[in-house]
C-alpha positions in Angstrom: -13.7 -25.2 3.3 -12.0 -26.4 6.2 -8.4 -25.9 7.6 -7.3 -22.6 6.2 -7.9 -24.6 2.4 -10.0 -23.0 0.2 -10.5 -23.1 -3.6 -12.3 -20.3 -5.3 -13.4 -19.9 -9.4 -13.5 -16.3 -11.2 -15.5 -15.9 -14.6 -17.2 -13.3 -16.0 -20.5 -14.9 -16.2 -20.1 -18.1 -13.7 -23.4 -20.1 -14.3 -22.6 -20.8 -17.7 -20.7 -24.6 -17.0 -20.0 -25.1 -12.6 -17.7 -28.2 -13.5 -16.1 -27.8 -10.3 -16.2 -27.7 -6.8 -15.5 -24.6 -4.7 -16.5 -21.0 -4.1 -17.2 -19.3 -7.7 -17.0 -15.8 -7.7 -17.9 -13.0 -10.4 -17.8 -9.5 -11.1 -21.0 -8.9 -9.1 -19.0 -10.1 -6.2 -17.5 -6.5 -6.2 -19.2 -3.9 -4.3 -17.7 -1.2 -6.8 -18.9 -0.4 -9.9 -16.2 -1.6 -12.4 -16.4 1.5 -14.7 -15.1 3.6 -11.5 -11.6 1.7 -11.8 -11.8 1.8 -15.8 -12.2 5.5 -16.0 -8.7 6.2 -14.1 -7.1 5.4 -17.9 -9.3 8.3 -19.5 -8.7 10.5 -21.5 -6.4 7.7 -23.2 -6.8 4.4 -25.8 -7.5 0.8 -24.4 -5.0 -0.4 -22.7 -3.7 -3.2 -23.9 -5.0 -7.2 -22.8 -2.1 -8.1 -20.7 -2.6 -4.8 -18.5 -6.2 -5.4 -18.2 -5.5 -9.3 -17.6 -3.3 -7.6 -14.9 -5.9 -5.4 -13.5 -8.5 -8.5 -13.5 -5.8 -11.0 -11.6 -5.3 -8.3 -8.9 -9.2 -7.2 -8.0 -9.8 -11.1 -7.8 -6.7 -12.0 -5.5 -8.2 -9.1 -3.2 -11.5 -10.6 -3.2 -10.2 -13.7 -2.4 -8.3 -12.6 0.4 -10.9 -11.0 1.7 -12.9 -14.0 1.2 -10.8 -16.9 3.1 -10.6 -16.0 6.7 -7.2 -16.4 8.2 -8.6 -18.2 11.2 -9.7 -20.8 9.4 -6.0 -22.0 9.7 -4.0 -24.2 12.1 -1.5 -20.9 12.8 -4.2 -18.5 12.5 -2.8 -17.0 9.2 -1.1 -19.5 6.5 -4.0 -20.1 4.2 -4.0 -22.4 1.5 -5.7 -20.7 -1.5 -6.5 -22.2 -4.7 -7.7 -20.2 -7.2 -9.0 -20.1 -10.7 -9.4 -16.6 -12.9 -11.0 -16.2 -16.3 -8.5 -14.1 -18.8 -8.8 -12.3 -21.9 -5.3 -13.9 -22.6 -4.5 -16.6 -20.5 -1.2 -17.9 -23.0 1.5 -15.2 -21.4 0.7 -16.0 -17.9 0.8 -20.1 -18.3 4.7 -20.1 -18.0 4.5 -17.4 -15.2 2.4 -19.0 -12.5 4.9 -19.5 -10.1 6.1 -16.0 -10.6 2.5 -14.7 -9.8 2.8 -17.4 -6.7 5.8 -15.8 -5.5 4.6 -12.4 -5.6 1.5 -13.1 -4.1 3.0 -15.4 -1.4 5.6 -12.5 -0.3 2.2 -10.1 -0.1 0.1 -12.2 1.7 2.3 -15.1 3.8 -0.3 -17.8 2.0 0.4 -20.5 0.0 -0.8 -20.3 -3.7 -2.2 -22.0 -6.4 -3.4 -20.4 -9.4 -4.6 -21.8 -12.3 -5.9 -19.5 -16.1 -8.5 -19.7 -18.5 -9.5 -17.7 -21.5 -12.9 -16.7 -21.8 -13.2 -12.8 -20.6 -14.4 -10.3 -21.8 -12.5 -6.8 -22.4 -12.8 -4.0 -21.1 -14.9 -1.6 -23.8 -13.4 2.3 -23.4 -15.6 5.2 -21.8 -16.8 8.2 -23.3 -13.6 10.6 -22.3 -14.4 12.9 -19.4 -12.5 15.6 -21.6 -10.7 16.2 -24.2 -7.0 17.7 -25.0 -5.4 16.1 -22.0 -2.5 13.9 -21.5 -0.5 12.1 -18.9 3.4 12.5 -19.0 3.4 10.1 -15.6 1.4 8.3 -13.8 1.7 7.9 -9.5 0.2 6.8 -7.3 -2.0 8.7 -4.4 -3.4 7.7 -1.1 -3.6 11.0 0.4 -0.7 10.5 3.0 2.4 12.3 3.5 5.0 10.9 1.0 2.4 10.8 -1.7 1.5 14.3 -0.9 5.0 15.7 -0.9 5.8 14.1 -4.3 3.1 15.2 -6.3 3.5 18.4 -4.9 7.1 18.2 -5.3 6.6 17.4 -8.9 3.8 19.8 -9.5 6.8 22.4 -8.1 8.9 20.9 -10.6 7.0 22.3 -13.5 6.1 18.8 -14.5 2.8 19.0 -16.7 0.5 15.8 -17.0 1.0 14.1 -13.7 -2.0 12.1 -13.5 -2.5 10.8 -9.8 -4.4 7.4 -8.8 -6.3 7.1 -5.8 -7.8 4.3 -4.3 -10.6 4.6 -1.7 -12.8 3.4 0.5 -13.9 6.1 3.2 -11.6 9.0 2.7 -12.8 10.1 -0.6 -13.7 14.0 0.2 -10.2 14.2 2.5 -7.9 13.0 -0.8 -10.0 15.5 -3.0 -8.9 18.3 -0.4 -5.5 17.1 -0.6 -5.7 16.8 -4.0 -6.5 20.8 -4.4 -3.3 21.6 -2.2 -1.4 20.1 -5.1 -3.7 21.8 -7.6 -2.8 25.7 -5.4 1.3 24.4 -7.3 0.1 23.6 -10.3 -3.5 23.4 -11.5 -3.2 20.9 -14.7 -2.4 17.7 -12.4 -5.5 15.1 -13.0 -6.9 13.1 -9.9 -8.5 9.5 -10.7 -10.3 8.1 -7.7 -11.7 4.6 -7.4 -13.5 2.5 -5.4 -12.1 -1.3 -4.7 -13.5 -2.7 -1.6 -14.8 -6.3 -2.4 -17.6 -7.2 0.5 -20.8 -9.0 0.8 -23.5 -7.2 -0.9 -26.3 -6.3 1.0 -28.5 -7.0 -2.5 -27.0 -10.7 -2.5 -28.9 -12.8 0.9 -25.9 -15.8 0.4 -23.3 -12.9 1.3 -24.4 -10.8 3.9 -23.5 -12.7 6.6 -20.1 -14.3 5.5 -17.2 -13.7 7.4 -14.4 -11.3 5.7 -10.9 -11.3 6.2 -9.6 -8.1 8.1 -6.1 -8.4 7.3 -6.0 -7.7 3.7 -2.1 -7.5 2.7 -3.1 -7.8 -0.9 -4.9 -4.7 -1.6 -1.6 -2.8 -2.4 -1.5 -5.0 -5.8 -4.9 -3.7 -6.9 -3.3 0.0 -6.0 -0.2 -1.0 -8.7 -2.1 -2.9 -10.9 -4.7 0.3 -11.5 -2.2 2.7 -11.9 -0.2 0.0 -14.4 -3.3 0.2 -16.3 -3.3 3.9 -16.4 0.4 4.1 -17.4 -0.2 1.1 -20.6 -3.4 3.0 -22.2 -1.3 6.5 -22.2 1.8 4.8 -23.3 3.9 5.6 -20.3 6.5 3.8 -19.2 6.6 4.3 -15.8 4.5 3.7 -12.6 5.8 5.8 -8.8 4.9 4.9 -5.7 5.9 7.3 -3.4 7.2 5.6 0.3 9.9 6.9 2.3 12.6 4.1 2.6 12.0 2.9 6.0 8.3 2.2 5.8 8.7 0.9 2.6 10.9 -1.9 3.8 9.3 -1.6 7.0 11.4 -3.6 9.2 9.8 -6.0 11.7 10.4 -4.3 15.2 9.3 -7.8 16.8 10.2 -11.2 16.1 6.5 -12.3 15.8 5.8 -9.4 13.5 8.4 -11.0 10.5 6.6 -11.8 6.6 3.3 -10.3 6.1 2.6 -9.9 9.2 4.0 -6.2 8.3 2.6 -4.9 5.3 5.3 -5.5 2.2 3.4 -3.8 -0.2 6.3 -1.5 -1.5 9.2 -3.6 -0.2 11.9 -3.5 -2.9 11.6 -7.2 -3.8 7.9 -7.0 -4.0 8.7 -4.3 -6.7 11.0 -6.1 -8.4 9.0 -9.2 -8.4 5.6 -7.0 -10.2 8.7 -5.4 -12.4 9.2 -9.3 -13.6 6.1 -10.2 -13.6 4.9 -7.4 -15.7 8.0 -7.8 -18.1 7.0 -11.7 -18.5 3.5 -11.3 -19.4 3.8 -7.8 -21.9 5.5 -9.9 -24.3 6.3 -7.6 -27.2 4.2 -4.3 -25.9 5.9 -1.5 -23.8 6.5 -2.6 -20.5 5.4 -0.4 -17.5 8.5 -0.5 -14.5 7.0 0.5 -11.2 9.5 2.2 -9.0 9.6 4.1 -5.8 11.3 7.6 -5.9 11.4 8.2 -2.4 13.4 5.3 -0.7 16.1 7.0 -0.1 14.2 9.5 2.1 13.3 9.4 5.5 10.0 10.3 6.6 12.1 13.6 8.0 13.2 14.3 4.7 9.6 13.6 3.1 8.1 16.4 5.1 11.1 18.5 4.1 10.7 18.1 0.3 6.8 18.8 1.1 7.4 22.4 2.2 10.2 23.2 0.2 7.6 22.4 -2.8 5.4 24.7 -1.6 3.1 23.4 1.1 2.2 24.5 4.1 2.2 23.1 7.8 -1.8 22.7 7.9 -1.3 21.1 4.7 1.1 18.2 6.3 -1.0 17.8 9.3 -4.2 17.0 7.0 -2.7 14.2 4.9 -4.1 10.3 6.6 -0.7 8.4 8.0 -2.6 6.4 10.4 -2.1 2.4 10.5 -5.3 2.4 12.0 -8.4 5.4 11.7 -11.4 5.3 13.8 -13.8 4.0 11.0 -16.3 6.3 12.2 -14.8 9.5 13.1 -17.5 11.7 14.4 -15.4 14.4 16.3 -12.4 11.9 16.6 -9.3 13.1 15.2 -8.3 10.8 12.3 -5.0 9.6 13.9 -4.6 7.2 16.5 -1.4 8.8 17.4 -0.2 5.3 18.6 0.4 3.5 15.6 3.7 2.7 14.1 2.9 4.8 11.1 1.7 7.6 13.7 5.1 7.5 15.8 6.9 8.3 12.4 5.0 10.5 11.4 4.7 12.5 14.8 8.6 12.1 14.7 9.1 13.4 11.4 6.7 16.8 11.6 8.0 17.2 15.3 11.5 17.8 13.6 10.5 19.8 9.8 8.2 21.9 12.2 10.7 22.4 15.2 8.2 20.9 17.7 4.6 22.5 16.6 3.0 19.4 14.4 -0.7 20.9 13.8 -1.6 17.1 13.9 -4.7 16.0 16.0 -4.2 12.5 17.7 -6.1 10.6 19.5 -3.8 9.5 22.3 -0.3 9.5 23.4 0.8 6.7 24.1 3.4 7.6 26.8 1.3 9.2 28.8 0.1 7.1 31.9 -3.6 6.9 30.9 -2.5 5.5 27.8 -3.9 1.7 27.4 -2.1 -1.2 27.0 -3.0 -1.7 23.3 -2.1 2.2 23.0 1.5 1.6 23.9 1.9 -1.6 22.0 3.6 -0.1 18.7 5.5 2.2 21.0 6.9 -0.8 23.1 7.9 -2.8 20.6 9.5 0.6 18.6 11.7 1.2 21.7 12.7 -2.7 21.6 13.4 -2.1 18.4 15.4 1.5 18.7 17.4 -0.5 21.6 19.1 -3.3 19.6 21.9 -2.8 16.7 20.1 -2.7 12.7 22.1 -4.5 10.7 22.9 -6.2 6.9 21.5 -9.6 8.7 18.1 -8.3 9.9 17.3 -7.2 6.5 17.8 -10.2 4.7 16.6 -12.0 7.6 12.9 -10.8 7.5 12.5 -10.4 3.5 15.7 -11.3 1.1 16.5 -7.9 -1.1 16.6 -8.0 -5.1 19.9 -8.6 -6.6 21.9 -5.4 -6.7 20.3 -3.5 -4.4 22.7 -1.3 -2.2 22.8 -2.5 1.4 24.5 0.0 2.6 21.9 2.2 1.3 18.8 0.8 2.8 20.8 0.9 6.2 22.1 4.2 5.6 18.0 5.1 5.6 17.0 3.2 8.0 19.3 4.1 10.4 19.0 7.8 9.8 15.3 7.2 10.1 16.0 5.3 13.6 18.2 8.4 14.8 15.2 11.0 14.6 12.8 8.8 15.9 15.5 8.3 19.0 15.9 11.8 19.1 11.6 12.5 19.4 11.0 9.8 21.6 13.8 11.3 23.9 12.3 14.4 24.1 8.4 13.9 24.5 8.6 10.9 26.9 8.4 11.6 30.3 11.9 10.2 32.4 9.8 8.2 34.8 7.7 6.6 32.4 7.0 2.8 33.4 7.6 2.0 29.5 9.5 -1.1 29.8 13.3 -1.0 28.7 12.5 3.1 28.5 15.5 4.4 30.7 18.1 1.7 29.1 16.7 2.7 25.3 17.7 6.2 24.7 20.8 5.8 26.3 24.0 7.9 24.2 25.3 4.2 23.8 22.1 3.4 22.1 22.2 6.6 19.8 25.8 5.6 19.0 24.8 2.2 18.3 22.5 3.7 15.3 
């Protein structure tokens, strides 16, 4: 494939009939076991085909992302991608193509073609790791902060059968460690790990030295579609991801950084497009509607509904909010402490904790032996902090569903834009060579926001 085109073919057993041209792909292309993402529904029944259809369409649209390098293309990241999966029940999603397009196209920036075919085979149920358990709701869990403070949040709540999924790749042990802070609140929440991280297997010689796709803005969808799957074998009606309301709409802070070029993975219309899509394709079954309980939170307010459930500061500082860990730590802290994720965070416990953050970063980016590439995300954050927020930059980057509150999502933002004003005024030095620095935290500019 050639020119950021590419076609790829899913089936469950893929030598059977190769009528077509392109790459074919199969379950073995996984590095993960699939029973590891099958047990996250147990103790429960089968879920039904169109959540398992949904599970299946997700893990391959990762591995095809993962599969099609970006530069390939003539920008350097517009792909074309066409791409056919094998369903247990293709009929539902026929007339919802586009939909799936859409959704996948907001995710990912690419342009999409996807075709279906019946032929799968369904998922058989495990042996139950134990009995007498159910789940009341499902959420999801990455081991960060606002995943952290609503599970313990609920778990301070009294709420019994909150059954948390995690997905994985290197920070197993660190979410089980979170996972027993929540467990000191209330011991009967359930953890399900699982590992997704399609690569070239070392056991397969035509894939080890293939080239894979860094970027990976559609590994959020196989994080919705797992726990969707959870939610439709318990019978639950209801899927939470936990983001505070200005990383989950995550505004662009440059113009080059529009789309997908920030992650949109719990953006409100990338939520309301799984809600239809989901809706479309369940036919006459329950319907699971994935929501996010914590966008009208800043990250300030995160941290402040994570101690007033009960956990403690060292607690905080050990949940992952890094953009991008060291993938081998050694003795490295596990935060850059430069990243825009970092910056919030760093803002956010700076305030909750009244200046002692327990943290470990890596760097700081103001400071003058910081590296260029260090003080990138803080740059572009004071650009950002130094210019007015308004009704048009939202719908400018990402349209907003019909009849969500504007004012609402600005009210967030900007109260999200005040403390991280209010931190960066504080810990950066006055003479620092930060361009734009002494014009940024001017008292116009705080009035401004």
């Amino acid at each position: 494939m050639t020119g950021g085109t590419f076609s790829f073919h899913f089936a469950d057993r893929p030598h059977r009939a190769r009528t077509a041209d392109g790459i074919w792909l199969s379950s073995k292309d996984f590095t993960g076991r699939e029973p590891r993402i099958l047990r996250i529904a147990e103790p429960a029944r089968v879920p039904p085909v169109w959540a398992q259809d949904l599970l299946r369409v997700a893990r391959v649209v990762h591995l095809v992302d993962r599969r099609a390098p970006r530069a390939t293309a003539p920008d350097g990241w517009t792909r074309h991608l066409t791409v056919t999966i094998e369903l247990i029940d293709p009929q539902p999603w026929q007339d919802n193509l586009d939909l799936l397009a859409t959704l996948l196209s907001t995710l990912t920036a690419d342009r999409w073609q996807l075709q279906v075919t019946g032929g799968a085979t369904p998922y058989s149920r495990q042996l139950p790791l134990f009995a007498g358990w159910s789940a009341f709701q499902v959420a999801l869990f990455s081991g960060g902060l606002d995943s952290l403070a609503y599970a313990a949040d609920r778990a301070h709540s009294g709420v019994d059968g909150l059954l948390l999924v995690a997905q994985y790749d290197v920070n197993k042990r660190q979410q089980q460690r979170r996972y027993e802070a929540i467990r000191r609140i209330r011991p009967t929440v359930q953890l399900r790990q699982y590992w997704h991280q399609p690569q070239p297997s070392s056991r397969r010689p035509d894939q080890r030295k293939q080239p894979q796709e860094p970027s990976t803005r559609s590994r959020g969808l196989v994080f919705v579609a797992a726990a969707v799957y959870a939610a439709a074998a318990h019978g639950l009606p209801e899927v939470v991801i936990p983001e505070n309301g200005q990383l989950a709409v995550n505004p662009p802070l440059l113009a080059d950084r529009v789309a997908a070029c920030s992650s949109r993975s719990v953006h409100p219309r990338t939520l309301h497009l799984v809600n239809q899509l989901i809706h479309q394709i369940s036919g006459a079954g329950s319907p699971v509607t994935v929501f996010n309980p914590l966008a009208g939170l800043t990250k300030t307010g995160v941290c402040r509904l994570a101690l007033d459930a009960g956990l403690r500061p060292d607690d905080l500082a050990d949940a992952e909010s890094c953009g991008h860990p060291p993938a081998r730590r050694g003795n490295r802290p596990p935060h850059c402490g430069c990243c825009l994720p970092c910056l919030v965070r760093r803002s956010a416990l700076w305030t909750v904790l009244d200046g002692d953050d327990p943290t470990r970063y890596e760097a700081d980016p103001w400071q003058p032996s910081a590296t260029d590439a260090q003080r990138a995300d803080l740059a572009a954050l004071l650009h950002w902090l130094s210019t007015d927020f308004t009704a048009r930059d939202l719908a400018a980057d990402l349209p907003l569903p019909a009849g969500t509150s504007i004012p609402a999502v600005l009210d967030v933002i900007n109260r999200a834009r005040t403390d991280l004003i209010t931190y960066l005024g504080t810990v950066i030095p006055t003479r620092s060579r930060l361009l734009g620095f002494s014009s940024t935290l001017t008292p116009s500019a705080r009035n401004r926001v």
